[in-house]
C-alpha positions as CSV (number, residue, x, y, z in Angstrom):
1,X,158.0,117.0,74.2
2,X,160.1,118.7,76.0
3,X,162.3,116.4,78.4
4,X,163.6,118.9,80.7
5,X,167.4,118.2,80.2
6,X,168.6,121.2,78.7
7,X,171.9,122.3,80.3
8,X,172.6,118.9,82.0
9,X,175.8,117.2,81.6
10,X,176.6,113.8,80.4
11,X,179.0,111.4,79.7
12,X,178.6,108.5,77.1
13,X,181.4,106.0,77.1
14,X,181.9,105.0,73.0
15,X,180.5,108.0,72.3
16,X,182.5,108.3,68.8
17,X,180.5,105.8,66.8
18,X,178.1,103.4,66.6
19,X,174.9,103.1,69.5
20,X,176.8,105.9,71.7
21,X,177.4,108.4,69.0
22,X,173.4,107.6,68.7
23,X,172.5,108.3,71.8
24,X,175.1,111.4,72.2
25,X,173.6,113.1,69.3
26,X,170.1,112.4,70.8
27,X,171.3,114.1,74.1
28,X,173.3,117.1,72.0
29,X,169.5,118.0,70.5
30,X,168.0,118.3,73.7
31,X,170.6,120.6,74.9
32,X,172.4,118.5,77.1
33,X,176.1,119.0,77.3
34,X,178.3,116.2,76.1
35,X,181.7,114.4,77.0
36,X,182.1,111.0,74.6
37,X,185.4,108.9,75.2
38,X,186.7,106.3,73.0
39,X,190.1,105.0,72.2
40,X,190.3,105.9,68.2
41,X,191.5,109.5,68.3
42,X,191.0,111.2,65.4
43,X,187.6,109.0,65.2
44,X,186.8,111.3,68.6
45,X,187.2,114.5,66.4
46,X,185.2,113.4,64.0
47,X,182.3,112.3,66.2
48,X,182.9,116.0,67.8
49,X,182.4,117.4,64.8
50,X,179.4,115.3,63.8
51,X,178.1,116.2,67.3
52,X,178.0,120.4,67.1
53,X,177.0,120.0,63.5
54,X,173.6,117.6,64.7
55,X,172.4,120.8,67.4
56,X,169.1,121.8,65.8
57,X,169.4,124.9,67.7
58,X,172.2,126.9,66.5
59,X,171.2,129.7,69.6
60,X,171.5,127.1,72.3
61,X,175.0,125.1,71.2
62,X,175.7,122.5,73.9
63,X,179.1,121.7,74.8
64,X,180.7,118.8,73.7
65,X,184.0,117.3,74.9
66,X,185.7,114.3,73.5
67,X,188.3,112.5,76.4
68,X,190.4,109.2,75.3
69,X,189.7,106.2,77.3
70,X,190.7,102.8,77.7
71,X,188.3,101.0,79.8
72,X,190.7,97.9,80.4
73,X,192.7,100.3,82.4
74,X,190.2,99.9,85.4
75,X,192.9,101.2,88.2
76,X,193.1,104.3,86.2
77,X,188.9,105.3,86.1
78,X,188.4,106.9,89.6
79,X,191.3,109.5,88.6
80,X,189.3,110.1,85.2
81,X,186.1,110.4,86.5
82,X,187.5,113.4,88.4
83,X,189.7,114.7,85.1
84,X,186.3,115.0,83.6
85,X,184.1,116.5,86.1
86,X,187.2,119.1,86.9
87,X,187.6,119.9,82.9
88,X,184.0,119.5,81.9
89,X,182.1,119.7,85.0
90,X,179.8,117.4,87.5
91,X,178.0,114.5,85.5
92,X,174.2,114.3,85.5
93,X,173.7,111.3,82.8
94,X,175.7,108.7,82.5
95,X,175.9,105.9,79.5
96,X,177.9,103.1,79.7
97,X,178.3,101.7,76.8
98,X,181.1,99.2,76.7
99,X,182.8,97.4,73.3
100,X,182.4,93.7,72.9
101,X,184.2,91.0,73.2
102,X,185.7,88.4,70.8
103,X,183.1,85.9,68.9
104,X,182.6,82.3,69.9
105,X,180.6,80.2,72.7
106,X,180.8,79.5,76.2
107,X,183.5,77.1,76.4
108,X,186.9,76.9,76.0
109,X,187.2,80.4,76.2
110,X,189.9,80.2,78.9
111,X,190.7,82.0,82.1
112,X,192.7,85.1,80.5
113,X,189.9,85.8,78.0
114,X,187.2,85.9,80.9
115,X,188.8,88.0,83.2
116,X,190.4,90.8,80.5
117,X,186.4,91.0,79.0
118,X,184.9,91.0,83.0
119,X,187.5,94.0,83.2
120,X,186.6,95.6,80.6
121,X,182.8,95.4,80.3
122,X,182.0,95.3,83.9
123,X,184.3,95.7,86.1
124,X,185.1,99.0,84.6
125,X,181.4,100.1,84.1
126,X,180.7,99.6,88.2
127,X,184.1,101.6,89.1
128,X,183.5,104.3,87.1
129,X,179.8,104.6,88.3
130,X,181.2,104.2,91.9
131,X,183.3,107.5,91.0
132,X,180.7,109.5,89.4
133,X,177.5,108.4,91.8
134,X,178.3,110.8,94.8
135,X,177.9,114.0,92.7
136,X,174.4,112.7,91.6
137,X,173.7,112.1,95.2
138,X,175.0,115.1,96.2
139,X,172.8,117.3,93.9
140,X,169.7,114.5,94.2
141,X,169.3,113.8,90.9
142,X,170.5,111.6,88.2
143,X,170.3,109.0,85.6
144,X,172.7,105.9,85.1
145,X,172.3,104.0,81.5
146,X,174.0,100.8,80.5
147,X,173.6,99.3,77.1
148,X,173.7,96.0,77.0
149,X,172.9,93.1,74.3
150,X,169.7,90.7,73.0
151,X,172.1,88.4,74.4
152,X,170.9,88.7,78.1
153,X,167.2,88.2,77.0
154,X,168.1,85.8,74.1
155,X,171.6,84.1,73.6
156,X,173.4,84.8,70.8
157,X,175.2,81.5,70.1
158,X,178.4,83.1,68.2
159,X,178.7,85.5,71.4
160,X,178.8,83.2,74.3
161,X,181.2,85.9,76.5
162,X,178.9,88.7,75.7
163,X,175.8,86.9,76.7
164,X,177.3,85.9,80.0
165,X,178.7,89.3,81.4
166,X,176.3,91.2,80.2
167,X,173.7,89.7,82.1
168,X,176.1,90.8,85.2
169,X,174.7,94.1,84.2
170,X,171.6,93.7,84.2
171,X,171.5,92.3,87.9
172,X,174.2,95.0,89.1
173,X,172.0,97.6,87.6
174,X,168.4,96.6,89.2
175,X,169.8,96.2,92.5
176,X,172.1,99.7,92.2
177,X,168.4,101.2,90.9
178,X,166.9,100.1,94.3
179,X,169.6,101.8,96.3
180,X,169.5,104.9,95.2
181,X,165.6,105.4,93.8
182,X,164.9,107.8,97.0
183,X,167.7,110.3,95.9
184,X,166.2,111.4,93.2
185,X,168.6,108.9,90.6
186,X,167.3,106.2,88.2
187,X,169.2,103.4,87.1
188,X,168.0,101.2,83.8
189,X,169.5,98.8,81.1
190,X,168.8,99.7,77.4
191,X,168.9,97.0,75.3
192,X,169.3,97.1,71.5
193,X,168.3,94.4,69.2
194,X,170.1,94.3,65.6
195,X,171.1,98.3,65.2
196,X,173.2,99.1,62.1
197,X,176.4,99.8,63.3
198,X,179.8,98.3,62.4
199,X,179.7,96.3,65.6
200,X,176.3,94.5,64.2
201,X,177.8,94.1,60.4
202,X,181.0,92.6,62.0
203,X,179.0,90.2,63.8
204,X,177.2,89.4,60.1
205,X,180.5,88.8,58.6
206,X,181.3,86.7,62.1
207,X,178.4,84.6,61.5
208,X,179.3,84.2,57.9
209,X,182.2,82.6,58.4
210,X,181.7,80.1,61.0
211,X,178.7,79.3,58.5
212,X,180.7,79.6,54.9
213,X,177.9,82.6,53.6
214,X,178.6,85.8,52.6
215,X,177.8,88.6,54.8
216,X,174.7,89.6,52.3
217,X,173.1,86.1,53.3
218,X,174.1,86.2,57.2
219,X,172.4,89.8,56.9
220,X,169.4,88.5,55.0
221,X,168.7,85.4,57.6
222,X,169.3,88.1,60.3
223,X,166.6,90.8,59.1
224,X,164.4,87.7,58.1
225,X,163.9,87.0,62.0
226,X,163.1,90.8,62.9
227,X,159.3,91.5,62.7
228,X,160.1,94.8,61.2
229,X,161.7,93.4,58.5
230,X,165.2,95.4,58.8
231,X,168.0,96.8,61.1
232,X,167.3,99.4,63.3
233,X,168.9,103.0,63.4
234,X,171.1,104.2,66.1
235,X,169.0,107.8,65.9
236,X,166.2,105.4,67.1
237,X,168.2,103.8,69.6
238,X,169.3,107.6,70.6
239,X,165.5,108.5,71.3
240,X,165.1,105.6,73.5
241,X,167.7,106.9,75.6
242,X,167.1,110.6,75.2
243,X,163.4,110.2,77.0
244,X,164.9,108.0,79.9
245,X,167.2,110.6,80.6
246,X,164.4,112.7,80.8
247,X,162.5,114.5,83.4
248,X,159.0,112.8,82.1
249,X,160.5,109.4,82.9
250,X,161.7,110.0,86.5
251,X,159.3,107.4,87.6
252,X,161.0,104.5,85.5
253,X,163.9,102.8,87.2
254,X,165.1,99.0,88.3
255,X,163.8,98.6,84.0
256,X,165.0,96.8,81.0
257,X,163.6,98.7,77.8
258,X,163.9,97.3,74.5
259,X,164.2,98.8,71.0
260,X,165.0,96.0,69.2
261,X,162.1,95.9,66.1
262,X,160.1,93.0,67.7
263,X,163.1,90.8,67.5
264,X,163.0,89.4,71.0
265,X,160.5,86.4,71.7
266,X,159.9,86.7,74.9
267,X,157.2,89.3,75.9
């Protein structure tokens, strides 16, 4: 299928591993340009590298970027924003794609912890949108993606923080999508279920502790609960994302898509 993205331009924040390097190497084989951030460095140059290597078509070589960022440095994101559309030009896709926070429940989390992860996770996703949205206006066309967690369908008891501000996503997102459907941008949630990434096998080895297992046996009751029968890839994730930054899904917006093997009980 061809999605109609070739030569677009997009940003995926924690582009240089895990989900986002999924979904940046998804976008890089449909010929859209690339800009990743991240905080690990020479990770970033790695992931670059991975990138240009993963075009399937050596004739038509996107362009791919790599930009350091720290999201917790929210007063510091409308002045990036611009960095990157001066250095790498104006941003048709964007994916926000935030790290986590730390593991535990709901309570006694305390005040400090609440508002540094709100910062970082939300706060930071909506002012960096803010920044990049009149471009998209401007040309009439664009697509906003924010990954998210089961959590917000399903609560993850070990990741009570998560759960909760993630959810401030998902509400933030529908009623952005309704605001700006007529001008020609979408704006949807993607949300992955247990995708093998280091995030996911730190989250076995979390649950492992708190319940005196190994990681092996928190990874074997985990798959156990997935229908599929086993961790997802982020290449599949990537796909997910790829098509909804497509042309063929310009009709989808204000949606919550799951790729997530089956492992979500709700319907």
């Amino acid at each position: 299928m061809d999605l109609g993205i070739t030569g677009k331009r997009a940003l995926v924040l924690g582009g240089n591993r895990g989900i986002g390097l999924g979904i940046a190497l998804a976008l890089v084989r449909e010929g859209v340009h690339v800009a990743i951030t991240g905080r690990d460095t020479e990770r970033m140059k790695e992931a670059v590298s991975e990138l240009r290597a993963g075009c399937i078509d050596t004739q038509k070589t996107p362009e791919v970027k790599a930009y350091a960022l720290d999201l917790a440095d929210t007063a510091g994101l409308a002045a990036f924003a611009a960095r990157v559309t001066d250095t790498f030009g104006p941003i048709d896709i964007l994916v926000n794609n935030t790290g986590g926070p730390g593991y535990g429940g709901a309570s006694d989390r305390g005040i400090a912890e609440w508002t540094s992860s709100f910062n970082e996770m939300v706060l930071s996703v909506i002012t960096l949108t803010d920044a990049l949205l009149p471009g998209m206006r401007k040309r009439q066309w664009g697509r906003i993606m924010t990954v998210v967690s089961s959590g917000v369908v399903q609560p993850i008891p070990i990741l009570g923080v998560s759960n909760t501000l993630r959810n401030a996503l998902v509400t933030w997102s529908k009623t952005l999508s309704m605001e700006v459907a007529k001008e020609g941008i979408t704006v949807n949630v993607l949300l992955p279920g247990r995708i093998d990434t280091e995030r996911v096998r730190m989250t076995d080895e979390a649950v492992a502790q708190k319940d005196g297992i190994s990681a092996e046996e928190a990874k074997r009751r985990s798959t156990s609960t997935i229908p599929m029968g086993r961790y997802g890839a982020p290449a599949e994730f990537g796909a997910l994302a790829s098509f909804v930054a497509g042309v063929p899904a310009s009709y989808m917006t204000g949606s919550m898509l799951r790729c997530d093997g089956g492992n979500i009980r709700a319907v």
